[in-house]
C-alpha positions in Angstrom: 0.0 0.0 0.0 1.2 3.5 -0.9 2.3 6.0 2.2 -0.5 8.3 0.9 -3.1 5.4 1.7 -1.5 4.8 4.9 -1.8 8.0 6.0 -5.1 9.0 4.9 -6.6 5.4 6.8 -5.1 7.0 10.0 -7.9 9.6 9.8 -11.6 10.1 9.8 -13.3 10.9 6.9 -14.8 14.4 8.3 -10.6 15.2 8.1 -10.7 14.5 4.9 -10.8 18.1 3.2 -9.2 19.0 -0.1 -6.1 21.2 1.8 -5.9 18.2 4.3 -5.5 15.2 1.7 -2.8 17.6 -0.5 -0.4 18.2 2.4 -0.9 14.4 3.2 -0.2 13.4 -0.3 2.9 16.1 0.0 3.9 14.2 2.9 3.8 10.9 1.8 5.8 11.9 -1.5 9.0 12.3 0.9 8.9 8.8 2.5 7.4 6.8 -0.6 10.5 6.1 -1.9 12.3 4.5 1.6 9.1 2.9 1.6 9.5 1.4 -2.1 12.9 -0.1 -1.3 12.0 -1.4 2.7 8.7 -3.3 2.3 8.9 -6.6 0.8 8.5 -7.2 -2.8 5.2 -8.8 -4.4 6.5 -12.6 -4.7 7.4 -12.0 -1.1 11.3 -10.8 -1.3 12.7 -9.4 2.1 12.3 -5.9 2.5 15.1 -3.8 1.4 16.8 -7.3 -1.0 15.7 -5.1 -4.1 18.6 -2.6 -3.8 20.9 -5.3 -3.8 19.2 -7.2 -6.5 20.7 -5.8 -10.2 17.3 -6.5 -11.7 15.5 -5.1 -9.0 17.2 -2.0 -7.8 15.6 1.2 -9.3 17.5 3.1 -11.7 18.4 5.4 -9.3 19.9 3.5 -7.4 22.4 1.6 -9.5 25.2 3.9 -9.2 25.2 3.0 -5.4 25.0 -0.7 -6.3 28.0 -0.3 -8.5 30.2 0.5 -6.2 29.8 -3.2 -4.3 32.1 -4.4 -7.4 34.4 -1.7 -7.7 33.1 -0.5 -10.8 32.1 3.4 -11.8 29.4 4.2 -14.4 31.2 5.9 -17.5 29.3 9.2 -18.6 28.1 7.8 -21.6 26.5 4.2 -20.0 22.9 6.3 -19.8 20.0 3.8 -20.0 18.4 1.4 -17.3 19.3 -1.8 -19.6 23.1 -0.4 -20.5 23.8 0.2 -17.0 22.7 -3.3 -16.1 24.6 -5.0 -18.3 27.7 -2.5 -17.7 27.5 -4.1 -13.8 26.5 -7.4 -14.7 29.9 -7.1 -16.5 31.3 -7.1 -13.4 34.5 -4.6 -14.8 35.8 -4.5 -10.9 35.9 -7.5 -10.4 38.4 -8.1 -13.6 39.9 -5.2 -13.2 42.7 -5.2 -15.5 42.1 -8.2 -17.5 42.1 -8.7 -21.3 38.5 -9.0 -20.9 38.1 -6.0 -19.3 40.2 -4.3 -21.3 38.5 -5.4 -24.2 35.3 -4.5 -22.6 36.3 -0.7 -21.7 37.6 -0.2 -25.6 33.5 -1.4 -26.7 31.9 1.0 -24.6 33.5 3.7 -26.7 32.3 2.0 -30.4 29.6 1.6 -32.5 28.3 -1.1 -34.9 30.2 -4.4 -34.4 32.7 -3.1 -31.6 35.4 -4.7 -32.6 38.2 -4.7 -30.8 41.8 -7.3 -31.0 43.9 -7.0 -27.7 47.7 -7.8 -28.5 49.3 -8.1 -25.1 53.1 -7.4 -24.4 53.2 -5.2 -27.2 57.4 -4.4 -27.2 57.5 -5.4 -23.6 56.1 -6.3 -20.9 53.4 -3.5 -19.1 52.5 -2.5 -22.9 49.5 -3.7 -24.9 47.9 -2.8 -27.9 44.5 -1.8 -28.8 42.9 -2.0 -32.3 39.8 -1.3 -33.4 38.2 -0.4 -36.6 38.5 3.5 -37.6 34.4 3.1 -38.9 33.1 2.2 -35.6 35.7 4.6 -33.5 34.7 8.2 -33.1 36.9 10.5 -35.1 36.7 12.8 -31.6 38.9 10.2 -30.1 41.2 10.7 -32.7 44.5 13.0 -32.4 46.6 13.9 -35.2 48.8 11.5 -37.0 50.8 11.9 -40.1 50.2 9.6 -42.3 53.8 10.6 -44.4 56.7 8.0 -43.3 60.2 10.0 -42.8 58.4 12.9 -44.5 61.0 14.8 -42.2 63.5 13.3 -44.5 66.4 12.2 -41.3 66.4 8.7 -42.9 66.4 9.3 -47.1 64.5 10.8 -50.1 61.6 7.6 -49.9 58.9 10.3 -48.7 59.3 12.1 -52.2 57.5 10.4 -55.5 57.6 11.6 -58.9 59.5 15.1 -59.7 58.4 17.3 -62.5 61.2 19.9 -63.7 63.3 19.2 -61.0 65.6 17.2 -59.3 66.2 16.1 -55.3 68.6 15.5 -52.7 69.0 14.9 -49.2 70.8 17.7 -47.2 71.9 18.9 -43.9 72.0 22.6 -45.0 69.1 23.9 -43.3 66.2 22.2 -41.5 63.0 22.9 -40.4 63.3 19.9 -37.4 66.3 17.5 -36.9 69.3 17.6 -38.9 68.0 16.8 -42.7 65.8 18.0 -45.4 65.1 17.7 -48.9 67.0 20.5 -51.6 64.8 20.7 -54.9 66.6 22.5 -57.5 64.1 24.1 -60.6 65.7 22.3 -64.1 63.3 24.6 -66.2 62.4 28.3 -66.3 58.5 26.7 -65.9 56.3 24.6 -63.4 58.0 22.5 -61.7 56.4 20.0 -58.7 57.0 17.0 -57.0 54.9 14.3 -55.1 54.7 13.6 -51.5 52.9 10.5 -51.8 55.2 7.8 -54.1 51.6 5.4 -53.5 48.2 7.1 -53.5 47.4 6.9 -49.5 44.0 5.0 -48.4 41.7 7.6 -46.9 37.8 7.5 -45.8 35.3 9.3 -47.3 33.4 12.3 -45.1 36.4 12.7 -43.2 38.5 16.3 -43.9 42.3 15.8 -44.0 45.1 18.2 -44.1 47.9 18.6 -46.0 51.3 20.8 -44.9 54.9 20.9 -45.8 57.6 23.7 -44.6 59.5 25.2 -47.7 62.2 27.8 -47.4 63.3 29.7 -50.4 66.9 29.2 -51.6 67.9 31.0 -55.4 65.3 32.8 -57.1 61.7 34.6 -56.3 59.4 31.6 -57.4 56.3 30.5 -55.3 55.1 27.3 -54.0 51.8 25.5 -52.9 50.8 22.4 -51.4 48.3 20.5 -53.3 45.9 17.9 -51.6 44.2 15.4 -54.4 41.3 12.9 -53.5 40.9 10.1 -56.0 38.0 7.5 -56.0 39.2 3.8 -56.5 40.5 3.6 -60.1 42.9 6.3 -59.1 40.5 9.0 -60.8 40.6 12.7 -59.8 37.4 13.6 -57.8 38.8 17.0 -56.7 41.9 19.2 -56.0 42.6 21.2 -53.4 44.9 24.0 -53.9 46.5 25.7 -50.3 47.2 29.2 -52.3 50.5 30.4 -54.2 52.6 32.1 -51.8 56.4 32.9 -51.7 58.4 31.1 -48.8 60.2 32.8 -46.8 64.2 32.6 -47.6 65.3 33.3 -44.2 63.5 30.6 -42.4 60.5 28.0 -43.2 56.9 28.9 -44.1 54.0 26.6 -43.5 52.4 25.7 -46.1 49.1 24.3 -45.7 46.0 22.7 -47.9 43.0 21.0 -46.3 39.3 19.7 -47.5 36.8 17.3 -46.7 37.0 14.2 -48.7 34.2 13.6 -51.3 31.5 10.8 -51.2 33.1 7.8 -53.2 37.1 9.4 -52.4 39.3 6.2 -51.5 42.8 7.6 -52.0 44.8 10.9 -51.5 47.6 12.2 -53.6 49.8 14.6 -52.4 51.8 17.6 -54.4 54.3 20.1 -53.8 54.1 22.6 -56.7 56.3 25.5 -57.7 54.8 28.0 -59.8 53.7 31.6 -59.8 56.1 35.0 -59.0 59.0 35.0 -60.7 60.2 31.3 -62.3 63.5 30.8 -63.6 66.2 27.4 -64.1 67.8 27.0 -61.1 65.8 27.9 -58.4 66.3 26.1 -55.2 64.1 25.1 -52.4 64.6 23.4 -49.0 61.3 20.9 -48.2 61.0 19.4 -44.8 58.3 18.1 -42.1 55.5 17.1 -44.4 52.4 16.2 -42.7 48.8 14.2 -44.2 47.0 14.4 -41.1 43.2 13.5 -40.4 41.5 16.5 -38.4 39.6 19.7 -38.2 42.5 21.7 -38.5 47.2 21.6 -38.9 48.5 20.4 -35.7 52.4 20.5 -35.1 54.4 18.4 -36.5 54.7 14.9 -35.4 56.9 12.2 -37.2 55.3 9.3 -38.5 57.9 5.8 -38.3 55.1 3.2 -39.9 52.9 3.1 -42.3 49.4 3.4 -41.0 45.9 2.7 -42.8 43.7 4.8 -40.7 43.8 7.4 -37.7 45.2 7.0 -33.9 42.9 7.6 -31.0 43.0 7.6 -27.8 40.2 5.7 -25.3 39.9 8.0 -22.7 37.3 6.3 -20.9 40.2 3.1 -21.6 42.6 5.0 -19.3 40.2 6.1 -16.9 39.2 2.7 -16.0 42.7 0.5 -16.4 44.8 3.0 -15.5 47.9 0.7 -16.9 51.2 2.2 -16.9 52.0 2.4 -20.4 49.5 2.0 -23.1 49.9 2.3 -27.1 47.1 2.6 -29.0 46.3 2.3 -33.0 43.0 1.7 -34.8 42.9 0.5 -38.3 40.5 1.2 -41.3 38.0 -2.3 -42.1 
């Protein structure tokens, strides 16, 4: 029986006004939840075994419950039958296991969740995490350059086809570490080369950003970075110019093109061109730190040692439960 009915039995009916029954039913409303959770339940349960019953317990309640097993309800666990499960799970009580692991990355992903745990990745304390970039949220996601040695410390393998214009590796002057690439103009016309030697996988939707730093050398000639999507059979779907501007010849300029990939895009080409202002034979350029990053906007430059098919993230709520002490994380595109 409710508290209200309770209450109002305890009274004769002449006390029964509209101004009495209201402050009753006030009344009641403060003790009608204790009284939900201490009288037994309708098959006869003890009073008060609901709130330690998972698939009794109000909603409200479950936080409380939680806490029986160790485990803490992430922000985004938000319904009655997800917050359940979540304890059923019992995430305390495996604290640090592959399976928990494993179950921390899913909360974080959408469609089939998958997720592959590689333990003692390098050595022991590290383990890897990888998903599929479809079902990972691009917020999770911090810049990564796609462009291997695009800083050029190892060799001239981040540099594809040249067009008027030849290559080589330097120590002369560097935007970052010790090397760089020196292009020298052959022709007094357009000259360009490629920072992609193989078109690089991309996913449609997503914008991307292209940037190299170029310092002038001889002459008063331009340059531009130019960010290509193509569709599958390598056809151009649309070109993104970053603008004509002259470099700097006392230190590097940034040079930056960015755009959101087309419906149908499967591949990016990348191009360094040098044209516009005043083009002659011989012109020199230093390139260095090239960047093909997926985001909203350039971040710093960050070298890039592997070849990657996809975007890195980072599962903050992954850290916030396992705490482990080191943790490397990639995703990789389905």
């Amino acid at each position: 029986m409710a508290v209200y009915d309770r209450l109002l039995a305890q009274f004769p009916e002449y006390f029964q006004t509209v101004d009495f029954t209201t402050y009753l039913q006030a009344l009641a409303r403060v003790y009608q939840p204790v009284a939900d959770l201490a009288e037994d339940g309708v098959n006869g349960e003890p009073g008060w075994s609901q709130i330690l019953d998972i698939d009794r317990a109000p909603f409200v309640a479950l936080p409380w419950l939680a806490q029986f097993i160790g485990a803490r309800i992430p922000p985004d666990v938000t319904t009655d039958l997800a917050t359940r499960n979540y304890i059923k799970d019992q995430p305390g009580w495996k604290r640090g296991s592959p399976s928990a692991i494993i179950s921390a990355a899913k909360l974080g992903l959408t469609g089939t969740k998958s997720v592959t745990l590689i333990e003692r990745n390098s050595s022991p304390y590290h383990f890897l995490v990888v998903t599929l970039a479809s079902e990972t949220d691009t917020r999770d996601w911090p810049a990564r350059n796609f462009l291997v040695d695009a800083s050029f410390e190892v060799g001239l393998g981040a540099l594809g086809a040249l067009t008027n214009a030849t290559a080589a590796r330097v120590n002369t002057q560097a935007n970052s570490g010790t090397w760089s690439a020196f292009l020298t103009r052959t022709t007094a016309s357009y000259a360009s080369v490629s920072l992609s030697p193989t078109a690089i996988p991309i996913s449609a939707g997503l914008k991307y950003v292209f940037s190299a730093y170029v310092r002038r050398g001889v002459g008063a000639g331009n340059a531009q970075v130019v960010l290509i999507y193509l569709d599958g059979n390598l056809n151009v779907m649309s070109t993104i110019s970053g603008g004509s501007v002259l470099p700097s010849n006392v230190g590097f300029t940034r040079l930056t093109a960015s755009g959101t990939a087309p419906a149908g895009a499967v591949y990016a080409s990348l191009t360094l061109e040098f044209n516009g202002g005043v083009v002659a034979a011989g012109d020199t350029y230093w390139v260095d730190d090239a960047q093909f990053e997926q985001g909203p906007a350039v971040t710093a430059y960050r070298a890039s040692t592997a070849t990657v098919r996809g975007g890195s993230y980072s599962l903050r709520r992954l850290i916030d439960m396992q705490k482990p002490a080191v943790v490397q994380y990639e995703t990789m595109i389905s």
